[in-house]
Residue frames as qw, qx, qy, qz and C-alpha x, y, z in Angstrom:
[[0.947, 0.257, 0.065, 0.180, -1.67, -21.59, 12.93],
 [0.558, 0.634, -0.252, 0.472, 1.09, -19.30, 12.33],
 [0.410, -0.761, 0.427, -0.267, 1.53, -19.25, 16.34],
 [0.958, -0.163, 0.228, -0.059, 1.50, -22.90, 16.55],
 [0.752, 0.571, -0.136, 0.300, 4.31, -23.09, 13.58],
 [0.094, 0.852, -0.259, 0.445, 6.30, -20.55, 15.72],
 [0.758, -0.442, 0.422, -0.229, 6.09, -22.53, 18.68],
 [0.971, 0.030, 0.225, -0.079, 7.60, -25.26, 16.71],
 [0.474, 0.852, -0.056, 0.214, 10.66, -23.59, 15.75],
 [0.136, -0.759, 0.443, -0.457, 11.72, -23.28, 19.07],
 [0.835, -0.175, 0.509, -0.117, 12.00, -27.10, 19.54],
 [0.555, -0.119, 0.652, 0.502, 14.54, -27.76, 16.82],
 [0.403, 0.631, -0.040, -0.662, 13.84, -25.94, 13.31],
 [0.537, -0.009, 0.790, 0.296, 13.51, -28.77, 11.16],
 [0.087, -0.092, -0.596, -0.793, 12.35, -28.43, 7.06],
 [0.167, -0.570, -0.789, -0.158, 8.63, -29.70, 8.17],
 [0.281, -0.484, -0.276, 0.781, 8.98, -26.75, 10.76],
 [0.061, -0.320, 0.355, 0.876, 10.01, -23.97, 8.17],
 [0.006, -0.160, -0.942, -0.294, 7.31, -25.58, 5.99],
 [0.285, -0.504, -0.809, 0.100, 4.35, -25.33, 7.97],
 [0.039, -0.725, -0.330, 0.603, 4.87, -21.40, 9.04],
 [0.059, -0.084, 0.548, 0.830, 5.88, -20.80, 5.41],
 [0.131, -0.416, -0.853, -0.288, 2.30, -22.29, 4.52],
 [0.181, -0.619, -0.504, 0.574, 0.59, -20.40, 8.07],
 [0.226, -0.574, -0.069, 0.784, 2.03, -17.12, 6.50],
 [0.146, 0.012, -0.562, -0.814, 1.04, -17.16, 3.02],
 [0.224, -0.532, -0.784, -0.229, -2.58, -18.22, 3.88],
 [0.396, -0.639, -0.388, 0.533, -2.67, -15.63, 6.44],
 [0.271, 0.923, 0.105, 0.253, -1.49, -12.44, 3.73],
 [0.098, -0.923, 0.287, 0.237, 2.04, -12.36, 4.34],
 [0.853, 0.490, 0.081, -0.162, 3.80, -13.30, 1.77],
 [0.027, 0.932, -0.301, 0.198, 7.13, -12.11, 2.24],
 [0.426, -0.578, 0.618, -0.322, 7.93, -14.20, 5.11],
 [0.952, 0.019, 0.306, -0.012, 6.05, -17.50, 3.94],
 [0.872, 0.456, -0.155, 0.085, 8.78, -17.10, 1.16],
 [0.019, 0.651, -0.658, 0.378, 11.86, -16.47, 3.58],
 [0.599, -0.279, 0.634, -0.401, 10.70, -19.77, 5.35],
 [0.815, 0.515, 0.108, -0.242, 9.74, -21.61, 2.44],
 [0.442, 0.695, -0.554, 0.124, 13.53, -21.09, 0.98],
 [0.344, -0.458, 0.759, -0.310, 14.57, -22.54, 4.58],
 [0.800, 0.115, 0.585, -0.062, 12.34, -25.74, 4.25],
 [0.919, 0.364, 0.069, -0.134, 13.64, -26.43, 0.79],
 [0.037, 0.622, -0.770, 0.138, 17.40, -25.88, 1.52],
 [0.470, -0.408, 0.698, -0.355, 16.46, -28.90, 4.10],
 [0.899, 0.348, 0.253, -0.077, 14.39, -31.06, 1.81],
 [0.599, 0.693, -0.400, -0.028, 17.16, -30.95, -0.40],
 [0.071, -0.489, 0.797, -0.347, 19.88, -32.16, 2.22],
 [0.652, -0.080, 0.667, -0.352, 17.66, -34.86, 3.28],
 [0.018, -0.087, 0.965, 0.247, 17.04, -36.11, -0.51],
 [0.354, 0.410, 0.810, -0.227, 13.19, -35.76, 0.01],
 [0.258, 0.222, 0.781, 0.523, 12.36, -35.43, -3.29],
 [0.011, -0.539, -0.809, -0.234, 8.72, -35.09, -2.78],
 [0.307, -0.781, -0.202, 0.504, 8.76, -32.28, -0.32],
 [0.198, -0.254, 0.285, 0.903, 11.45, -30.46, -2.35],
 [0.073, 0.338, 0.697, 0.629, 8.78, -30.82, -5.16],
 [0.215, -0.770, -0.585, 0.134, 5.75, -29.12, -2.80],
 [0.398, -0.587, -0.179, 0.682, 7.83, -26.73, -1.61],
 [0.110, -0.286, 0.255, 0.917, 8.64, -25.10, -4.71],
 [0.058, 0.426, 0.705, 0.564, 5.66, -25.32, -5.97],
 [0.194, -0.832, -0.443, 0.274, 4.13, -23.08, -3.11],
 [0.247, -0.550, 0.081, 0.794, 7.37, -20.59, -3.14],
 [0.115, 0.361, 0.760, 0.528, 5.67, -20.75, -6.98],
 [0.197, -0.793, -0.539, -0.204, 2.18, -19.64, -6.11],
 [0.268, -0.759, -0.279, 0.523, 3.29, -17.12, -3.55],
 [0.158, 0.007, 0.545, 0.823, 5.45, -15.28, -6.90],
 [0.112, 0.104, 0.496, 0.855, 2.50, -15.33, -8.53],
 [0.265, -0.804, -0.531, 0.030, 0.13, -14.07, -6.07],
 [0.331, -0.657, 0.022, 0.677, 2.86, -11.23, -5.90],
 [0.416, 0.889, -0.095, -0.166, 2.80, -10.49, -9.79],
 [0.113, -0.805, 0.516, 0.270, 5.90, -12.12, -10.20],
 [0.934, 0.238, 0.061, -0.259, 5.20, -14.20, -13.03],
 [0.743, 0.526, -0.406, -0.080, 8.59, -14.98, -14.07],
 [0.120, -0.311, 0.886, -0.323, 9.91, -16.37, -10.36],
 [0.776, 0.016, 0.488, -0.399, 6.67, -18.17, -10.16],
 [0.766, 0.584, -0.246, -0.107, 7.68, -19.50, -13.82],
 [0.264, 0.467, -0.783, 0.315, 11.40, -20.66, -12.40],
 [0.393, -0.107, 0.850, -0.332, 9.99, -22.74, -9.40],
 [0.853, 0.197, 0.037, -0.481, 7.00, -23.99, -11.25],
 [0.827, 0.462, -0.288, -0.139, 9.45, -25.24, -13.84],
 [0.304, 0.330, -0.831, 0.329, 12.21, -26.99, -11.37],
 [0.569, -0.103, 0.568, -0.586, 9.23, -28.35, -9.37],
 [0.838, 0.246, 0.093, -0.478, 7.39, -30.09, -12.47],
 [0.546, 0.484, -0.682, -0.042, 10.66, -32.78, -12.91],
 [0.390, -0.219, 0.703, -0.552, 10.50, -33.40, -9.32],
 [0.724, 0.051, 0.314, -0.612, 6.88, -34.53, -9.56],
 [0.896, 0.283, -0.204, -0.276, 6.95, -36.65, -12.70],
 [0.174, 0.375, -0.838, 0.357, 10.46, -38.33, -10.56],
 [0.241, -0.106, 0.677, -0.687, 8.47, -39.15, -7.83],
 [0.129, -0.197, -0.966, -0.103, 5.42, -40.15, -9.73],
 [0.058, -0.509, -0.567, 0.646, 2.84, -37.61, -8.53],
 [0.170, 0.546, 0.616, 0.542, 0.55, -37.61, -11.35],
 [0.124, -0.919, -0.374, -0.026, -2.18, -35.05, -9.36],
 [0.282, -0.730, 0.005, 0.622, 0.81, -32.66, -8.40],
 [0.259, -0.067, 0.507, 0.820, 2.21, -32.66, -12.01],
 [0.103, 0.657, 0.681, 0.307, -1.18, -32.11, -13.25],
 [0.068, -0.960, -0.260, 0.075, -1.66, -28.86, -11.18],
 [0.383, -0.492, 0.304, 0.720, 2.03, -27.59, -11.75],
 [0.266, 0.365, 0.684, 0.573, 0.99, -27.81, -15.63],
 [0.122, -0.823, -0.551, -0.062, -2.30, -25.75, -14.72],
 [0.315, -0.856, -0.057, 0.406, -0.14, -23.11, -12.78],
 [0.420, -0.244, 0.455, 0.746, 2.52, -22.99, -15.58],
 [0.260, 0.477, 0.707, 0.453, 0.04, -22.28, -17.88],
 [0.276, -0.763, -0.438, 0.386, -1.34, -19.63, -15.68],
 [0.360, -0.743, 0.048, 0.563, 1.49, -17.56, -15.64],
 [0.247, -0.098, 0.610, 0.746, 1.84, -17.81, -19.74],
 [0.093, 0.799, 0.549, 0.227, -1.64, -16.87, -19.72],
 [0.262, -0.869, -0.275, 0.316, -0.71, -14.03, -17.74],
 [0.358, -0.357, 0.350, 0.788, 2.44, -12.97, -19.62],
 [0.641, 0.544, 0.211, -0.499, 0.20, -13.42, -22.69],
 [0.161, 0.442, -0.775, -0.422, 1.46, -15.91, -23.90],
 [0.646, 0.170, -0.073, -0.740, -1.57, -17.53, -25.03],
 [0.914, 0.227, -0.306, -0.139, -1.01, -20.78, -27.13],
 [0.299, 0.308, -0.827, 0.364, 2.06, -21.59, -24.84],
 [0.623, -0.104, 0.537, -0.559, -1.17, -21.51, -21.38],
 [0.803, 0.170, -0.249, -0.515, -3.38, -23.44, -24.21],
 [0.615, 0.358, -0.703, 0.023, -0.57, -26.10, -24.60],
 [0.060, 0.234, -0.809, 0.535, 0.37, -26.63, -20.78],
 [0.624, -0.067, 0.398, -0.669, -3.68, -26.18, -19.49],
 [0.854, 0.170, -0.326, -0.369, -4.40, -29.70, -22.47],
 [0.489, 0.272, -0.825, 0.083, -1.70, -31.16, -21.21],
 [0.078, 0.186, -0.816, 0.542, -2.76, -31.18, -17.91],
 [0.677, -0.022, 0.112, -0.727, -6.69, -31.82, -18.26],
 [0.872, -0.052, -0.466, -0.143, -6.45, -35.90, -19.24],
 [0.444, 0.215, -0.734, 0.467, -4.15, -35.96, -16.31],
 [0.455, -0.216, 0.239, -0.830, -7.05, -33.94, -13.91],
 [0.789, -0.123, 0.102, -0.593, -9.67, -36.86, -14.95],
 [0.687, 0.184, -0.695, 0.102, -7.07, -39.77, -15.05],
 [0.310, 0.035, -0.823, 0.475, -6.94, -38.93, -11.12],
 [0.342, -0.801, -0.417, -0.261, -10.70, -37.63, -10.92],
 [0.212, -0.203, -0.182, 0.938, -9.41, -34.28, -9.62],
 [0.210, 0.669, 0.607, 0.374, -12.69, -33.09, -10.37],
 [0.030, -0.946, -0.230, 0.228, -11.87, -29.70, -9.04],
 [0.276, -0.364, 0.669, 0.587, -8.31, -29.55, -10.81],
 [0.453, 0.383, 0.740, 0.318, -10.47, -30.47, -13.86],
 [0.241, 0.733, 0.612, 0.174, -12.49, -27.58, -13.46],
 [0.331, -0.699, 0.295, 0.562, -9.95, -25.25, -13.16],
 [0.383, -0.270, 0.531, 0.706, -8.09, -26.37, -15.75],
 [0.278, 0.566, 0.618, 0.469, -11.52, -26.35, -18.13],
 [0.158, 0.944, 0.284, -0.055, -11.75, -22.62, -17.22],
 [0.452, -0.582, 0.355, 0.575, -8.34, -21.83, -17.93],
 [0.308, -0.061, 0.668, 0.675, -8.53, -22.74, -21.04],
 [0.163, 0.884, 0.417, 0.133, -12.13, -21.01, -21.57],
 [0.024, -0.876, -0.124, 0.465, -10.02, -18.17, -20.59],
 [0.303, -0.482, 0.514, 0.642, -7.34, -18.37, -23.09],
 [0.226, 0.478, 0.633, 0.565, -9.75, -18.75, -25.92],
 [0.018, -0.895, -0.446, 0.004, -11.25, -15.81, -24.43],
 [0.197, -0.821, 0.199, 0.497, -8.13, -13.68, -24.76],
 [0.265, -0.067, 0.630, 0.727, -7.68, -14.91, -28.12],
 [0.430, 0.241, 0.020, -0.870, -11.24, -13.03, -28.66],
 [0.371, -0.007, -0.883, -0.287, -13.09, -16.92, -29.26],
 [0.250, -0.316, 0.357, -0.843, -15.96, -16.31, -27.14],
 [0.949, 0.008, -0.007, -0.316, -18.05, -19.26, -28.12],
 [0.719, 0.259, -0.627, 0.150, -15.16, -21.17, -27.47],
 [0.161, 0.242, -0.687, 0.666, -14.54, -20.05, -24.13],
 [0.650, -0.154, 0.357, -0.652, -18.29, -20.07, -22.90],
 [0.875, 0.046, -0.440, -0.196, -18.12, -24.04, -24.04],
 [0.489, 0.302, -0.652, 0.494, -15.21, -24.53, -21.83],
 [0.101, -0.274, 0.289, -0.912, -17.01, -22.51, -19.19],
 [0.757, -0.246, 0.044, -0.603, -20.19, -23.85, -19.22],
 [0.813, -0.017, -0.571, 0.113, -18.45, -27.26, -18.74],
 [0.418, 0.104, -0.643, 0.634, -16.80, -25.95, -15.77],
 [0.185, -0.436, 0.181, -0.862, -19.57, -24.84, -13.96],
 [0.855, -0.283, -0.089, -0.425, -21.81, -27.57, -12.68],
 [0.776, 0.229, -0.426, 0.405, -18.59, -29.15, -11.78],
 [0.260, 0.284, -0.344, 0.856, -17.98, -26.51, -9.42],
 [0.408, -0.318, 0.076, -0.852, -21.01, -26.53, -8.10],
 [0.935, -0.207, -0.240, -0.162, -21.33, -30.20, -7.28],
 [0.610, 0.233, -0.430, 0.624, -17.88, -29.78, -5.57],
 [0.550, -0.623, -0.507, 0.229, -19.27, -27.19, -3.44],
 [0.553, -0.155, 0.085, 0.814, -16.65, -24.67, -4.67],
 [0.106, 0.852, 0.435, -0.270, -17.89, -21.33, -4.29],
 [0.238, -0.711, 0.353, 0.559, -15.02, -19.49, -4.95],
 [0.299, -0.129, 0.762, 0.560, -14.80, -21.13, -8.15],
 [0.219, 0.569, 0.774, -0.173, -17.98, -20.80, -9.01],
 [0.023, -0.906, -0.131, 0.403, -18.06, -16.96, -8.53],
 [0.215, -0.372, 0.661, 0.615, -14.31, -17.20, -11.17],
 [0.350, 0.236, 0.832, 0.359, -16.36, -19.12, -13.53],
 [0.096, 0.905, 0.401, -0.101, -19.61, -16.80, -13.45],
 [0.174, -0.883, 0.084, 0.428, -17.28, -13.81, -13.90],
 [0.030, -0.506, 0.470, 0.723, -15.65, -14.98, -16.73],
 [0.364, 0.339, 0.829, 0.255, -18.76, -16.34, -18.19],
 [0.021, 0.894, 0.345, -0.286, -19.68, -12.42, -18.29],
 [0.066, -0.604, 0.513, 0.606, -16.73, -11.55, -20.00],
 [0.232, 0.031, 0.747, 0.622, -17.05, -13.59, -22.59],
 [0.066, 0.763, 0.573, -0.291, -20.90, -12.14, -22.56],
 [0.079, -0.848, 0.063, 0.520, -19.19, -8.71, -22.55],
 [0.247, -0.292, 0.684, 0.621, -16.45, -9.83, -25.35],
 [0.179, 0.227, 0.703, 0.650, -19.42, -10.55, -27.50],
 [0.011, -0.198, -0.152, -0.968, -21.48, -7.55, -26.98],
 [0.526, -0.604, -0.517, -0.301, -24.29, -8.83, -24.67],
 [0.150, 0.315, -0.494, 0.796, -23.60, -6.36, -21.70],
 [0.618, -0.416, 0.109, -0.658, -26.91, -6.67, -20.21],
 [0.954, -0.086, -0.280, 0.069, -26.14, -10.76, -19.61],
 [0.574, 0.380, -0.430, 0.585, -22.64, -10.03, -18.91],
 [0.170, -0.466, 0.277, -0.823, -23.88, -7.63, -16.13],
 [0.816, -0.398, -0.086, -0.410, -26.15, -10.21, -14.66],
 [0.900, -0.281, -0.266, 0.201, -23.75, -13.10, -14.20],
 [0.252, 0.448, -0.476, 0.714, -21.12, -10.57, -12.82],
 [0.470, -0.434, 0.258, -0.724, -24.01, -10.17, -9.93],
 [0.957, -0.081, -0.220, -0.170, -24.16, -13.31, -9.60],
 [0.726, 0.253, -0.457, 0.447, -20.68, -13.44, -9.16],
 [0.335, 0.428, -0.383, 0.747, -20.06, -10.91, -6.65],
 [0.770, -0.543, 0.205, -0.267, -21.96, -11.78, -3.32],
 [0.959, 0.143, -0.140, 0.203, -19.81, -14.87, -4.01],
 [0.288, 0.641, -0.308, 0.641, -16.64, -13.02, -4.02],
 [0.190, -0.555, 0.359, -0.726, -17.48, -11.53, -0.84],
 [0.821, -0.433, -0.042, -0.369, -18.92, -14.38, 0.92],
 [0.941, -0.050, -0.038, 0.333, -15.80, -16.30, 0.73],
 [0.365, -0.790, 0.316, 0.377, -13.28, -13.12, 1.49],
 [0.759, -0.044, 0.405, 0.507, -11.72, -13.36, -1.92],
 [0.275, -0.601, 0.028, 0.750, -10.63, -10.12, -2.41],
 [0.047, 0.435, -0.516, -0.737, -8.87, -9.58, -5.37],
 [0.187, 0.409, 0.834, 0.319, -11.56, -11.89, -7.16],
 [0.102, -0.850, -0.444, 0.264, -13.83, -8.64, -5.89],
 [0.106, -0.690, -0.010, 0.716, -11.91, -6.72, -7.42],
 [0.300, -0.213, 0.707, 0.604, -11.67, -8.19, -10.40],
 [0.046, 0.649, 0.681, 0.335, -15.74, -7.99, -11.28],
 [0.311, -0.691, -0.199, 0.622, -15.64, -5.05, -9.79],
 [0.044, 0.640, -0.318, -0.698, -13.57, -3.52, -12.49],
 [0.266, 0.043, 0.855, 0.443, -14.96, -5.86, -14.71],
 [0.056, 0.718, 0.660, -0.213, -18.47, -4.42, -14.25],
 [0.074, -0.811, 0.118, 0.569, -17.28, -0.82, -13.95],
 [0.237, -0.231, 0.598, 0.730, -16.08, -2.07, -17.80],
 [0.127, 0.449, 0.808, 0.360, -19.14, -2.77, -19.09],
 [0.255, 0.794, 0.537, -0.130, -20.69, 0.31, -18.22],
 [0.241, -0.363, 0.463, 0.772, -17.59, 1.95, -19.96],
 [0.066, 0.127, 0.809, 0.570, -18.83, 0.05, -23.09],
 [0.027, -0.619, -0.720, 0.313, -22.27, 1.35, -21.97],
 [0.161, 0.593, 0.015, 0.789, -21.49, 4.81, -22.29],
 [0.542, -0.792, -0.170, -0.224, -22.15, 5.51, -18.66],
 [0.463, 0.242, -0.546, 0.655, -18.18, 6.52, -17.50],
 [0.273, -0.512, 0.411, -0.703, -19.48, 7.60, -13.91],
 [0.909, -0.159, 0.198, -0.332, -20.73, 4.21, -13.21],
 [0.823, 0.406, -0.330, 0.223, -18.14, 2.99, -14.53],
 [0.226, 0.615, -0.490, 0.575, -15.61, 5.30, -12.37],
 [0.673, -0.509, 0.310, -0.439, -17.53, 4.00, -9.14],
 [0.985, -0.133, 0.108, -0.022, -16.95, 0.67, -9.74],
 [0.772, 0.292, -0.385, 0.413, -13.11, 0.72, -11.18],
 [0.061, -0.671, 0.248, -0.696, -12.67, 3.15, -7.61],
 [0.858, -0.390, 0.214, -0.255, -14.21, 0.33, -5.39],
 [0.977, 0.198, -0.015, 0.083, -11.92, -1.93, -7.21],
 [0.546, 0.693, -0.296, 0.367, -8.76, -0.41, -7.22],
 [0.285, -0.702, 0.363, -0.543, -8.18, -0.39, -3.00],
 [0.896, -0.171, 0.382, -0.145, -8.70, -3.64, -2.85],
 [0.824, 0.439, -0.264, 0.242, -6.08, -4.65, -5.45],
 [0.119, 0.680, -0.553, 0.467, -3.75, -2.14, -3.72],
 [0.692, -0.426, 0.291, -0.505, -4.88, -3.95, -0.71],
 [0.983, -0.049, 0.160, 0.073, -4.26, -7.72, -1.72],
 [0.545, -0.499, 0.562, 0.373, -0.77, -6.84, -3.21],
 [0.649, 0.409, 0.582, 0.270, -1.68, -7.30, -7.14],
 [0.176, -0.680, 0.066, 0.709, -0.31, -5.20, -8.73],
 [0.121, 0.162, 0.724, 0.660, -1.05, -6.33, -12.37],
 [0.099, -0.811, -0.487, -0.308, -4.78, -5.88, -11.93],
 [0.037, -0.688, -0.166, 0.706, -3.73, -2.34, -10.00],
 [0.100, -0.320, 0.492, 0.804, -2.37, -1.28, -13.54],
 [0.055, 0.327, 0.749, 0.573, -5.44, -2.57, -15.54],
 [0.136, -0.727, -0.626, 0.247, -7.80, -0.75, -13.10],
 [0.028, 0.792, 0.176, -0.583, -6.10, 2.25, -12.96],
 [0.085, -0.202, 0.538, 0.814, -5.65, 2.35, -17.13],
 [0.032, -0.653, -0.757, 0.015, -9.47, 1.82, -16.95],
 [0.160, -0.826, -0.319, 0.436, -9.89, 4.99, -14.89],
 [0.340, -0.311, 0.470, 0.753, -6.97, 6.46, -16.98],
 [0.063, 0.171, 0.680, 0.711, -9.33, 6.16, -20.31],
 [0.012, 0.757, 0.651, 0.056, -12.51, 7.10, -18.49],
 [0.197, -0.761, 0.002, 0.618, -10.59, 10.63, -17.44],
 [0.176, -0.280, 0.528, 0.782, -9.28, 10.74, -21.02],
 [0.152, 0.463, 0.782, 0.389, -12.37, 10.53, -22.35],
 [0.284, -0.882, -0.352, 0.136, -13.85, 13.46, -20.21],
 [0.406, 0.767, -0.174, 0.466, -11.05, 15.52, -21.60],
 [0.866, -0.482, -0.133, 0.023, -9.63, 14.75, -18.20],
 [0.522, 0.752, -0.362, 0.176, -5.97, 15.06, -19.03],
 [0.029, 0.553, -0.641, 0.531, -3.92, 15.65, -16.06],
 [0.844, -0.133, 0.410, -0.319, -6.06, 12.79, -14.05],
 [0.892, 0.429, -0.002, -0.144, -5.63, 10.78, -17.09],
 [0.478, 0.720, -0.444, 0.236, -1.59, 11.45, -17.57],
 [0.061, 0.578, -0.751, 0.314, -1.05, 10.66, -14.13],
 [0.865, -0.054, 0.435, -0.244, -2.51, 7.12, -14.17],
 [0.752, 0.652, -0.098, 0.025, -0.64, 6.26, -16.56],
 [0.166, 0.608, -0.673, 0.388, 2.58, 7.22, -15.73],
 [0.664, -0.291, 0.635, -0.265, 1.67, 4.50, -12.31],
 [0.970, 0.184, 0.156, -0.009, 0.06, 1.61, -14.91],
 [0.748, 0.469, -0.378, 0.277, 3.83, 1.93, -16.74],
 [0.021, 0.628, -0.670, 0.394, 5.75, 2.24, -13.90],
 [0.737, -0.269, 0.507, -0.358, 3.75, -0.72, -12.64],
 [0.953, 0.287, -0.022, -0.089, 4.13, -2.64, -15.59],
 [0.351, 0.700, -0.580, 0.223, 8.05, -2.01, -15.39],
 [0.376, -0.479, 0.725, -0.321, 8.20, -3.40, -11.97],
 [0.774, 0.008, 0.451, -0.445, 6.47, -6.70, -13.10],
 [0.142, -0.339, 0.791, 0.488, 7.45, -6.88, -16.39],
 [0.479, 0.584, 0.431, -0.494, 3.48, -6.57, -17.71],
 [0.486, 0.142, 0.654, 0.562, 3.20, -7.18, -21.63],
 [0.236, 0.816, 0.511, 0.128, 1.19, -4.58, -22.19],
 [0.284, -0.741, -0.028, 0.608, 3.93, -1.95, -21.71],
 [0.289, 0.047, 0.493, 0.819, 4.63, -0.85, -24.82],
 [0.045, -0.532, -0.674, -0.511, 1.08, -0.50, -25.58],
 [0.346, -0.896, -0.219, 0.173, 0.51, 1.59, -22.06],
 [0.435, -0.337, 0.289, 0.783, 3.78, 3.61, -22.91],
 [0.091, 0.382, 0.597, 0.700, 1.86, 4.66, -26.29],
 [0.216, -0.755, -0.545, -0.294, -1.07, 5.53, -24.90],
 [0.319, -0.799, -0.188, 0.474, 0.11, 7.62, -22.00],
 [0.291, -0.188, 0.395, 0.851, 2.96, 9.64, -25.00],
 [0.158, -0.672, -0.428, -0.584, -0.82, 10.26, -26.64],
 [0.190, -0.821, -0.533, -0.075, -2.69, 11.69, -24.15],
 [0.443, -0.545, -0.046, 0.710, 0.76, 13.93, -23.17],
 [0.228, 0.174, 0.473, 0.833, 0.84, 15.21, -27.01],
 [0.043, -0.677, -0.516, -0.522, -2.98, 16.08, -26.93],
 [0.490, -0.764, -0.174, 0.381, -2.48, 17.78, -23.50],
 [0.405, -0.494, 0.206, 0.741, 0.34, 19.84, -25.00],
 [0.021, 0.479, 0.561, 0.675, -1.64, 20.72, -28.48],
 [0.230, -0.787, -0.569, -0.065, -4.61, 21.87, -26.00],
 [0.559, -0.563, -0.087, 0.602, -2.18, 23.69, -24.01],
 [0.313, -0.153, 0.389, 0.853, -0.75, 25.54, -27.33],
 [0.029, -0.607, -0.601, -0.519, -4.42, 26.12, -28.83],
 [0.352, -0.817, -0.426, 0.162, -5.03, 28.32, -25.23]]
């Protein structure tokens, strides 16, 4: 695809052009480029007035942001795409621009702002029977009661979105849904469940090549046997997980993996292992702009103090 695009470049470089290898190149794992092409096809949509296009476009140069961790450019296109749409009339796009805006205020952690955007955009999912946009948007919003620590809320939300996903056919989703029907498992203290539907989840994962989902039960697993007491089973699994973040380009979940690993070394009196994860998870969170820095900025200024007590007791 991303030859075919090329080839088509060289016969006049028109927005549909620029478009089409933008699209090639972000489905392909470079991300970079789809958004240097991407910029090119919406300069052009603009000049031409096509509305609708302009409105696509930035919603992709959107998603590619925030498949890069860069929640707050994916936040700026999202939010000069989602006038476009409702111009133009393009109920199903506005619906999933809502979904993605929410996303990225789930991710910031801003919670009850995701809540707000993910409601608005569920009667709009089943007004155009999107029934896989539905079930998205019901786990989104299982997830955001599950980061407000409402676990029986979020496994209602969840368990709606699963047979939905499975009469769709949608593995990948599926394998999301299972994985954070284990968290919320995990969140309320049934780790042996939690541990099953992770396994459930992860063939999934891997059958469909979705990486960073693989990494994410991965180090979701490797949590539960944290909470286990078993930190060497634990370290395997946030260690399997953590190459494959580096690997897909996520660099939020690098920083939660390696402040996992970070607390399994600090628990094992670990120190120096421990100090320098840390120092990465905050220097990752700087580059992103991760809400949890402060709170990973604390924790790494502990584990330097008790190093330097230990240090003064020898």
């Amino acid at each position: 695809m991303a030859a075919l695009a090329a080839a088509t470049l060289t016969l006049g470089p028109d927005a549909g052009s620029f478009y089409d290898l933008g699209w090639a190149q972000s489905s392909t794992g470079h991300p970079r480029q789809a958004l240097a092409n991407y910029e090119q096809a919406l300069h052009r949509y603009r000049e031409a007035g096509d509305r609708g296009n302009e409105a696509a476009t930035l919603s992709n140069i959107g998603h590619v942001h925030n498949g890069l961790g860069e929640q707050q450019q994916a936040l700026d296109y999202y939010r000069q795409a989602l006038p476009t749409l409702r111009e133009v009339g393009a109920r199903a796009g506005e619906a999933t621009i809502l979904n993605n805006i929410g996303s990225v205020h789930d991710r910031l952690g801003d919670r009850l702002q995701a809540l707000d955007y993910y409601q608005q955009a569920l009667p709009i999912m089943r007004e155009v029977g999107a029934r896989g946009g539905e079930a998205a948007t019901l786990n989104n919003i299982g997830h955001v009661y599950d980061g407000l620590g409402d676990f029986e809320q979020a496994l209602t939300y969840y368990r709606q979105a699963l047979p939905i996903r499975r009469e769709n056919g949608d593995r990948g989703g599926e394998a999301t849904t299972l994985n954070n029907i284990g968290a919320a498992h995990n969140g309320l203290g049934d780790r042996q469940q939690a541990l099953a539907y992770y396994r459930q989840a992860l063939p999934i994962l891997r059958e469909v090549g979705d990486r960073a989902g693989e990494a994410t039960t991965l180090t979701n697993v490797g949590h539960v046997y944290d909470g286990l007491g078993d930190r060497q089973q634990a370290l395997d699994y946030y260690r399997q997980a953590l190459p494959i973040r580096q690997g897909v380009g996520d660099r939020a979940g690098e920083a939660v993996t390696r402040f996992n690993i970070a607390m399994v070394h600090w628990a094992e009196r670990n120190l120096d292992l421990a100090i320098g994860e840390l120092e990465i998870v905050v220097d990752l969170d700087r580059q992103i702009g991760y809400p949890d820095l402060e709170s990973d900025i604390f924790a790494l200024e502990r584990v330097r103090q008790e190093r330097a007590r230990s240090r003064q007791a020898t």
